[in-house]
C-alpha positions as CSV (number, residue, x, y, z in Angstrom):
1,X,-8.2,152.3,247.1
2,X,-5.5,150.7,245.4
3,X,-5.2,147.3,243.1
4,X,-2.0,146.0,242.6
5,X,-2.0,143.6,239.4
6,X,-0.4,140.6,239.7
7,X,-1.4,138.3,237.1
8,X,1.8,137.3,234.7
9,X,0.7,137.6,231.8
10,X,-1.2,141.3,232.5
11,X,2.0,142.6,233.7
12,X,3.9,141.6,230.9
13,X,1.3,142.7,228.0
14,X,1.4,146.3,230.2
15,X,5.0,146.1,230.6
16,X,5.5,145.9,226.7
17,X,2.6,148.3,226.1
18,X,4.3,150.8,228.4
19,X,7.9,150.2,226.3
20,X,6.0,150.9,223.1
21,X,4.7,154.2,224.2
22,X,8.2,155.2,225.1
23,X,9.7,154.1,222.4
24,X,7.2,156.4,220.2
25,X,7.9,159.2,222.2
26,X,11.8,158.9,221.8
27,X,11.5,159.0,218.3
28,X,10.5,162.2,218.2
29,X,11.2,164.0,221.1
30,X,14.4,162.1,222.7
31,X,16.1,165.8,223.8
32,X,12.8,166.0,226.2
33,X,12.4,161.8,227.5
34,X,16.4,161.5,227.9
35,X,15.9,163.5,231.0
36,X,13.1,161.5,232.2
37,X,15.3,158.2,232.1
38,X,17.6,160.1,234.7
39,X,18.0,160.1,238.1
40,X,18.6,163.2,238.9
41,X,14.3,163.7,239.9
42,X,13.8,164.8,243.0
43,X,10.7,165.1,244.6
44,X,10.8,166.1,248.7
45,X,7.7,163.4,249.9
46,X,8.0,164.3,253.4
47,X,7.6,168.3,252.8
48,X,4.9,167.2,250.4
49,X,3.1,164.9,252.7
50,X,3.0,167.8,255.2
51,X,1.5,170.3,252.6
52,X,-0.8,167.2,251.5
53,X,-2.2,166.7,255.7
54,X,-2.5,170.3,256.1
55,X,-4.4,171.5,252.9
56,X,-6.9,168.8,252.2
57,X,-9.3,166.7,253.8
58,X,-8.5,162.7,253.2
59,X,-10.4,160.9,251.1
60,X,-11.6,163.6,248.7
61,X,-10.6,163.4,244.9
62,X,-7.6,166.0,245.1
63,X,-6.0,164.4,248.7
64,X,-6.1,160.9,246.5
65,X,-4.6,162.2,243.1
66,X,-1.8,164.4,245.2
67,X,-1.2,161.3,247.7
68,X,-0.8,158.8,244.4
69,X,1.8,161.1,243.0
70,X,3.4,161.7,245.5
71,X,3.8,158.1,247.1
72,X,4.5,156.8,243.1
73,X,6.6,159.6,241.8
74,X,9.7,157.4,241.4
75,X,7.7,154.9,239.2
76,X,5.6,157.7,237.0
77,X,8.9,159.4,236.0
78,X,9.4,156.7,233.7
79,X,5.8,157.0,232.1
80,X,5.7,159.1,228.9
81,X,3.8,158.7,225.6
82,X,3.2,160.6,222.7
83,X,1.2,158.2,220.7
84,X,-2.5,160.4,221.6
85,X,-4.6,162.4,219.3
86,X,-4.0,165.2,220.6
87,X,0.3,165.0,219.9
88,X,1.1,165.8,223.1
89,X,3.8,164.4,224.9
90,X,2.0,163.0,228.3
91,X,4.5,163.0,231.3
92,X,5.0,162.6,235.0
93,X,5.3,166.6,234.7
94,X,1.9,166.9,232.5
95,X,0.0,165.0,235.2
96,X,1.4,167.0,237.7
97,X,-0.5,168.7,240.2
98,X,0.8,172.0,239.6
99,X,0.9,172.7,243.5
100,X,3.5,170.1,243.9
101,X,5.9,171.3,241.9
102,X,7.2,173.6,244.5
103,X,8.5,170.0,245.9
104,X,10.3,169.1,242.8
105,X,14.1,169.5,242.4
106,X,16.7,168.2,239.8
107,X,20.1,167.0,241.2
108,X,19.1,169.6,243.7
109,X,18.6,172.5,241.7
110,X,15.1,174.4,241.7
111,X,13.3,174.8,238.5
112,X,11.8,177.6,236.9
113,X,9.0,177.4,234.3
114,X,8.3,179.4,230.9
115,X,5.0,179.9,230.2
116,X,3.2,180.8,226.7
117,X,-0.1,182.5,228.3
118,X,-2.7,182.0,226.3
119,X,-1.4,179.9,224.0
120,X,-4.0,178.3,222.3
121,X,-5.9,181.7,221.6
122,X,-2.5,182.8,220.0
123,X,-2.1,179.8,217.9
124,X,-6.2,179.9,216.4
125,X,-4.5,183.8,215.4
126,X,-2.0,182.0,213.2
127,X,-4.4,179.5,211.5
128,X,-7.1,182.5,211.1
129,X,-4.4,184.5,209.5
130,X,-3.5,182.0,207.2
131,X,-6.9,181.4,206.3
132,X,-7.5,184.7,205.2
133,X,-4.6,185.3,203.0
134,X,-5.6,182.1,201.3
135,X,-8.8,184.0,201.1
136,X,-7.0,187.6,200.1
137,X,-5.1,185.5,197.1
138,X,-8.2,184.3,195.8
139,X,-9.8,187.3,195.7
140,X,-6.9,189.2,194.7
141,X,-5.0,186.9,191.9
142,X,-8.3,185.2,190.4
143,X,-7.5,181.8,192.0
144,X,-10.4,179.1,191.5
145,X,-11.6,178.3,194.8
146,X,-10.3,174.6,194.3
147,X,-6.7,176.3,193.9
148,X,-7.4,177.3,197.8
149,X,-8.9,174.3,198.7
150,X,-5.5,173.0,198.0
151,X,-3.3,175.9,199.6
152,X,-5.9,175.3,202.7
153,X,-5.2,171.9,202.7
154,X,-1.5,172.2,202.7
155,X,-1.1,174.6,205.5
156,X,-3.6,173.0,207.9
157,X,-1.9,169.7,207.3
158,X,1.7,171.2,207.9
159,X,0.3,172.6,211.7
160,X,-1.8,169.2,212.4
161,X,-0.3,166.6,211.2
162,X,3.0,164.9,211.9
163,X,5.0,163.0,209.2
164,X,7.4,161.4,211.5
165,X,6.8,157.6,211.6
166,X,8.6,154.4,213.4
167,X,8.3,151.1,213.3
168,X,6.4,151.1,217.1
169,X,4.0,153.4,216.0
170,X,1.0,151.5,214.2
171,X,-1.6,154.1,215.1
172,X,-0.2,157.2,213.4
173,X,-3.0,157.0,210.8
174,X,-5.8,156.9,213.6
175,X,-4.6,159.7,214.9
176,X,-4.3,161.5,211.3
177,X,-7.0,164.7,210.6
178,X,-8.8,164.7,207.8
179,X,-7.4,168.1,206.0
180,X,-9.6,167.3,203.1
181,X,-12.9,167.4,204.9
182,X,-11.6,170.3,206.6
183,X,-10.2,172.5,203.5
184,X,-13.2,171.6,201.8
185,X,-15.7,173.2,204.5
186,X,-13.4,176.2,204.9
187,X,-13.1,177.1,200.8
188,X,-17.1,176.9,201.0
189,X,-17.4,179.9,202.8
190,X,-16.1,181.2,199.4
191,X,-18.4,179.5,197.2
192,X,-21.3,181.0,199.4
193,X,-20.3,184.4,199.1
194,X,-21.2,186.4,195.9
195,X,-18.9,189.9,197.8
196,X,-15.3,190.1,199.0
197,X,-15.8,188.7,202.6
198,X,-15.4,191.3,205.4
199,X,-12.4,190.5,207.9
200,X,-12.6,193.4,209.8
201,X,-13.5,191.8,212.9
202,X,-11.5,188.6,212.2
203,X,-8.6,191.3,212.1
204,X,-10.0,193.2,215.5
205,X,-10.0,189.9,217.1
206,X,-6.3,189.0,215.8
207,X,-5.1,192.3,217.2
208,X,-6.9,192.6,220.6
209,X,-5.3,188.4,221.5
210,X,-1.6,190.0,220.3
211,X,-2.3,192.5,222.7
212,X,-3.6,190.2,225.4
213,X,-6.5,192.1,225.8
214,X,-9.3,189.9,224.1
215,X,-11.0,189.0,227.8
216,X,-11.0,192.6,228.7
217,X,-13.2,194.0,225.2
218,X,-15.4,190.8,225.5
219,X,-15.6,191.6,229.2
220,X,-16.9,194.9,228.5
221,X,-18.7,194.1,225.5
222,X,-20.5,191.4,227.2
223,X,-21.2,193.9,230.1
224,X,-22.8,196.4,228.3
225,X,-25.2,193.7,226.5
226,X,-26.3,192.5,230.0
227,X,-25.2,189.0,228.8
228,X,-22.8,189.2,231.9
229,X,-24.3,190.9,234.9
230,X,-22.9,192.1,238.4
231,X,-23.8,190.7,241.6
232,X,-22.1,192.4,244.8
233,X,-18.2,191.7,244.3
234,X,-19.4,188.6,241.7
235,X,-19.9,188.9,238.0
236,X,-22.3,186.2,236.7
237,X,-23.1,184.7,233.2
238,X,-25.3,182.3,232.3
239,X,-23.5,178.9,230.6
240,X,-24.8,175.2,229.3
241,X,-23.6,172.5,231.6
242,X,-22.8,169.3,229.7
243,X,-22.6,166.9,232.2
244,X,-26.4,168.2,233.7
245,X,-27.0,169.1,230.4
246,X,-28.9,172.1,231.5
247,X,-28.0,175.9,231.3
248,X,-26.7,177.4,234.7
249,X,-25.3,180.8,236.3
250,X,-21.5,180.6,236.7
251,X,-20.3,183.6,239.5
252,X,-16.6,184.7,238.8
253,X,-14.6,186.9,240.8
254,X,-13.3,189.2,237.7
255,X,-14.7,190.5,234.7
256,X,-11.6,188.9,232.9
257,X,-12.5,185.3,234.1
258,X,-16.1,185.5,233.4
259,X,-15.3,186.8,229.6
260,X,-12.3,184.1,229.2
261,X,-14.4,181.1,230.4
262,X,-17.3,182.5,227.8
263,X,-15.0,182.9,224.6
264,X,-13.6,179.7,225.4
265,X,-17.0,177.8,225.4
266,X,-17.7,179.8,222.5
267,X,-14.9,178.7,220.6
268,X,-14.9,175.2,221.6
269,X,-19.0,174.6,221.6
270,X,-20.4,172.9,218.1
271,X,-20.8,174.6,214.8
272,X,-24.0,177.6,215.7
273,X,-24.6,176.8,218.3
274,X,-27.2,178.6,219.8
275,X,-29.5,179.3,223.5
276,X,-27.0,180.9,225.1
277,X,-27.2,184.8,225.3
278,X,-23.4,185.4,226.1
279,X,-22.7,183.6,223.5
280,X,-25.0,185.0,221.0
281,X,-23.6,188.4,221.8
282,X,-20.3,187.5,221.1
283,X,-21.2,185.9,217.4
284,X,-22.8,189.0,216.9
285,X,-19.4,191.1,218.0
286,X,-17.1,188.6,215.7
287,X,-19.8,187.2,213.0
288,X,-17.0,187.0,210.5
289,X,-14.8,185.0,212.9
290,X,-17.7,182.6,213.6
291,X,-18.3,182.1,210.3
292,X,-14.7,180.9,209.5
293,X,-14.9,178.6,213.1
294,X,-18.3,177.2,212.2
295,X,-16.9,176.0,208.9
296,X,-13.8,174.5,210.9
297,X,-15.8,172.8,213.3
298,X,-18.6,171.7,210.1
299,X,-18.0,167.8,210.8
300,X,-16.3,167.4,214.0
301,X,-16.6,170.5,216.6
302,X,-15.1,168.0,219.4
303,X,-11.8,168.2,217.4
304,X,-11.0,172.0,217.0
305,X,-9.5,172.0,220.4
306,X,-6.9,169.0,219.1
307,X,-6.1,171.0,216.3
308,X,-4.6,174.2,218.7
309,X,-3.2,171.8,220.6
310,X,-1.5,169.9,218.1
311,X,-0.3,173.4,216.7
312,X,0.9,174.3,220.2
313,X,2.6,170.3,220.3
314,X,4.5,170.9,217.0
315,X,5.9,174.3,218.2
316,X,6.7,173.2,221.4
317,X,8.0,169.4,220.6
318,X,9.3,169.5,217.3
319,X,10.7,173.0,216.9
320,X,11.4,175.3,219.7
321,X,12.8,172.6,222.2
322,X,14.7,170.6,219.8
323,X,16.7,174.1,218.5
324,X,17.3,174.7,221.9
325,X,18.1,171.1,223.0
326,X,20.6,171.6,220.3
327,X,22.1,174.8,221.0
328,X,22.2,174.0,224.7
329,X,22.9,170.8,225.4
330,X,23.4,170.7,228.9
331,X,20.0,172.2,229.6
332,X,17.7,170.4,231.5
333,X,14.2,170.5,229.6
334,X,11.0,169.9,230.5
335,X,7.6,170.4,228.7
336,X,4.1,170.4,230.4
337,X,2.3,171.3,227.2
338,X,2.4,175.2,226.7
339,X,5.4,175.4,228.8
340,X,9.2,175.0,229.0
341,X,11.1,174.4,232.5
342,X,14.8,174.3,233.4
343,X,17.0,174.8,236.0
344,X,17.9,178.4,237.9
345,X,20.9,178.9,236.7
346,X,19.5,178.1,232.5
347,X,16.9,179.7,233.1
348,X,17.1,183.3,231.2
349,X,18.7,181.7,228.6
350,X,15.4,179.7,228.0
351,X,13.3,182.1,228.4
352,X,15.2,184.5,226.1
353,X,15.1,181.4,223.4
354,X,11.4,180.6,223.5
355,X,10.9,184.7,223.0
356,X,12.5,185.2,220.2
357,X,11.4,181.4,218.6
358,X,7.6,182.1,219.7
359,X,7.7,185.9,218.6
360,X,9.5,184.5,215.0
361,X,7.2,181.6,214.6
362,X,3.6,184.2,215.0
363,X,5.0,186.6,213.5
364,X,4.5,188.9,216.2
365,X,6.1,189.8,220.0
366,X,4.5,187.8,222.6
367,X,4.1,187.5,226.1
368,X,5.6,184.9,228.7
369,X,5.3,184.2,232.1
370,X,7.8,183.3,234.2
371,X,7.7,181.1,237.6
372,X,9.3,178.9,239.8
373,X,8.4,175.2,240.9
């Protein structure tokens, strides 16, 4: 069901809160909104209310999100923000149901999405990596563990945290991490150890996500250990569901699914966590790795996934859209979080541009996907 608000004085105060957010979000990213206060936003309602009747059943969650969108998709354009902890930018586009895009034109051109797969495992390589040469200097150049308390500090506040303020944005603080709390749990892995640490594995695990193989060796690894087990054409794993907060057996349809949903609760579950024999088994494959998460996620585990996607934001947002933004333009750009879109005819020229800016920024060649709306 739908409520209409028509109280004067709500309107207003939502009205001016909705200007505020905007206004945030052209500060900083203005070559990504100045294309959302266009009319050049398409969407096809009447080939997307067909696809709506014929695909689901009315009155279920998805028919009412995809029927809201698409009955509102004039008045959503023009709500964006930037002003969240995570530094996203939040769009019409980012709240998206990604089956509708296929409806979506721009001054009747079809778009075409870029796509950095995997993008938060890729940018958790880059902060590991840093990390450890932080850790290499100390043990290499005599440093005092409070000199890489400091070089921890600066390089985890460069990814996280933005610097860019205006007048609008009376929250930016809120929003601000904590590097000191952070750089202090990570140089105590230092402080604990009386031997060089071992990175080996930390280095195994760098390699096999540059590859984009990590779900395949934990797949297999995993396999072997019986932690994930087959069951006719269905590979099954044991994991702890929050919201029944109870442990259940998830089924998957590949090996690769099964593995990916496992490292991911691994990496984003609290500091040691324990109970869980997938998980276990992959602490006891990467112990090093663990050791360096468990220390990142010390205080707040909840946040770890906000710091990847703040990395992700800045690379995205501030960097690789503005340089092509200003290269190009003409281009029409838009950003659903790990991903850049354009039109046909722009569209190897983007994708050529976020390669070479992604592979530069890492350090290392990466892989992108490449689809249309």
């Amino acid at each position: 069901m739908n409520y209409q608000i028509s109280e004067p004085s709500i309107l207003k105060k939502i009205i001016k809160i909705d200007q505020e957010k905007r206004l945030i979000a052209d500060q900083s990213t203005q070559h990504l909104t100045r294309w959302l206060n266009q009319d050049g936003f398409f969407l096809d309602k009447e080939a997307a209310q067909a696809y709506l009747e014929n695909n689901f059943k009315e009155g279920t969650k998805a028919y009412h999100k995809r029927s809201s969108f698409i009955m509102n998709f004039e008045f959503y354009v023009l709500k964006y923000s930037r002003n969240g902890k995570d530094d996203r930018l939040h769009s019409i586009f980012t709240r998206m149901p990604s089956d509708l895009k296929q409806f979506v034109q721009f001054e009747g051109r079809k778009l075409i999405e870029v796509d950095i797969t995997n993008s938060q495992p890729l940018f958790l390589v880059l902060l590991l990596k840093e990390i450890r040469l932080s850790f290499d200097n100390y043990e290499k150049n005599n440093l005092t563990i409070e000199d890489v308390k400091k070089k921890v500090r600066k390089i985890i506040n460069g990814y996280i945290n933005n610097r860019y303020r205006c007048e609008y944005y009376t929250n930016i603080d809120k929003y601000r991490i904590d590097t000191n709390k952070l750089s202090n749990n990570i140089s105590t892995i230092l402080s604990r150890s009386s031997e060089p640490i071992d990175f080996t594995d930390v280095l195994q695990f760098e390699k096999l996500v540059k590859e984009g193989t990590i779900y395949e060796y934990i797949g297999t690894v995993l396999l072997e250990r019986k932690s994930i087990w087959e069951t006719g054409n269905e590979y099954c794993v044991k994991l702890f569901k929050r919201n029944k907060n109870a442990q259940e057996i998830e089924k998957f349809s590949s090996l690769r699914k099964c593995a990916k949903i496992v490292m991911l609760n691994a990496l984003y579950s609290p500091a040691n966590t324990k109970g869980l024999k997938a998980i276990n088994d992959l602490r006891k494959e990467f112990p090093n790795l663990f050791m360096v998460l468990d220390a990142i996620k010390a205080d707040r585990s909840e946040d770890f996934p906000i710091y990847l996607q703040r990395m992700e934001a800045k690379f995205i947002l501030d960097n690789c859209s503005k340089r092509i933004s200003m290269e190009n333009p003409e281009m029409l750009l838009v950003s659903r979080h790990d991903s850049l879109s354009t039109t046909e005819d722009y569209a190897e020229v983007l994708y050529r541009k976020v390669q070479e800016m992604f592979s530069k920024y890492l350090g290392f060649d990466v892989k992108l996907q490449r689809e249309p709306w």
